[in-house]
N, C-alpha and C positions, 0 to 999 in steps of 0.2 A: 480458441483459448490459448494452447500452445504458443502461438506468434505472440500474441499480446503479453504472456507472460516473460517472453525473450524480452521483447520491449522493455518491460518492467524489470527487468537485472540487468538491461543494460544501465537504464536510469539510476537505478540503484550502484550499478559501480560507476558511473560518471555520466549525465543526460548529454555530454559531447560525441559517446558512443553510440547512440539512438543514428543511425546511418540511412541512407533511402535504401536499401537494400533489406533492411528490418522492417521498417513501412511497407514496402513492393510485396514482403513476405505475409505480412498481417492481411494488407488487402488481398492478395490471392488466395489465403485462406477464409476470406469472407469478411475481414472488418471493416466496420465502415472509418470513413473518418473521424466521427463524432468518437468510436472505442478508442481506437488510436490515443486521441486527444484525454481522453478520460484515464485510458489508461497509465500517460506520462505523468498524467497532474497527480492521479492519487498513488501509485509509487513515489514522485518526488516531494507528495505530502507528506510521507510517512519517512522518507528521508529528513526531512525537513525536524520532524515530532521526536525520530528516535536522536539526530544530533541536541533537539533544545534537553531532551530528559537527559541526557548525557552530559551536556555540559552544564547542569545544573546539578549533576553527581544528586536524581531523586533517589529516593529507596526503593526497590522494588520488594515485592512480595517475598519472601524467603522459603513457602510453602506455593510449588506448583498447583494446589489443590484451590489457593484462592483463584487463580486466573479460572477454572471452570465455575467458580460462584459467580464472580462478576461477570461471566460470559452469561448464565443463566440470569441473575441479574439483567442484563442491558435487553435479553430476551424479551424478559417479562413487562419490563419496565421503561426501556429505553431508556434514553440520555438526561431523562426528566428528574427534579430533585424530586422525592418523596414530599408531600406538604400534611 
């Protein structure tokens, strides 16, 4: 998990940084390929999601206390609308 989360802040500060030497390091501590692969795509997702909320200047919550509702929310309920 360690390696893999290297992976993941390198992608997060530029996926040019992603080096075979950071792969060499994942795999020797047990990743397969398929983690590797998973691991670059969904850091560079969320790369991806925190640039579009940002340059769309959204609001964010102003009370840290919502982010645990809507975490229990997504729990309970998942990504589903309510009908």
């Amino acid at each position: 998990m360690r390696a893999l989360l290297e992976i993941a802040a390198l992608v997060r500060a530029d996926g040019r940084l992603v080096s075979d030497e950071a792969v060499a390091a994942a795999r020797a501590a047990g990743a397969t390929d398929r983690e590797i692969h998973d691991t670059v795509l969904i850091a560079a997702m969320f790369c991806m999601f925190n640039r579009y909320v940002d340059g769309l200047a959204a609001p964010l919550p102003g009370n840290p206390a919502q982010y645990a509702m809507s975490a229990a929310h997504l729990i309970e309920h998942g990504y589903q609308i309510p009908r």
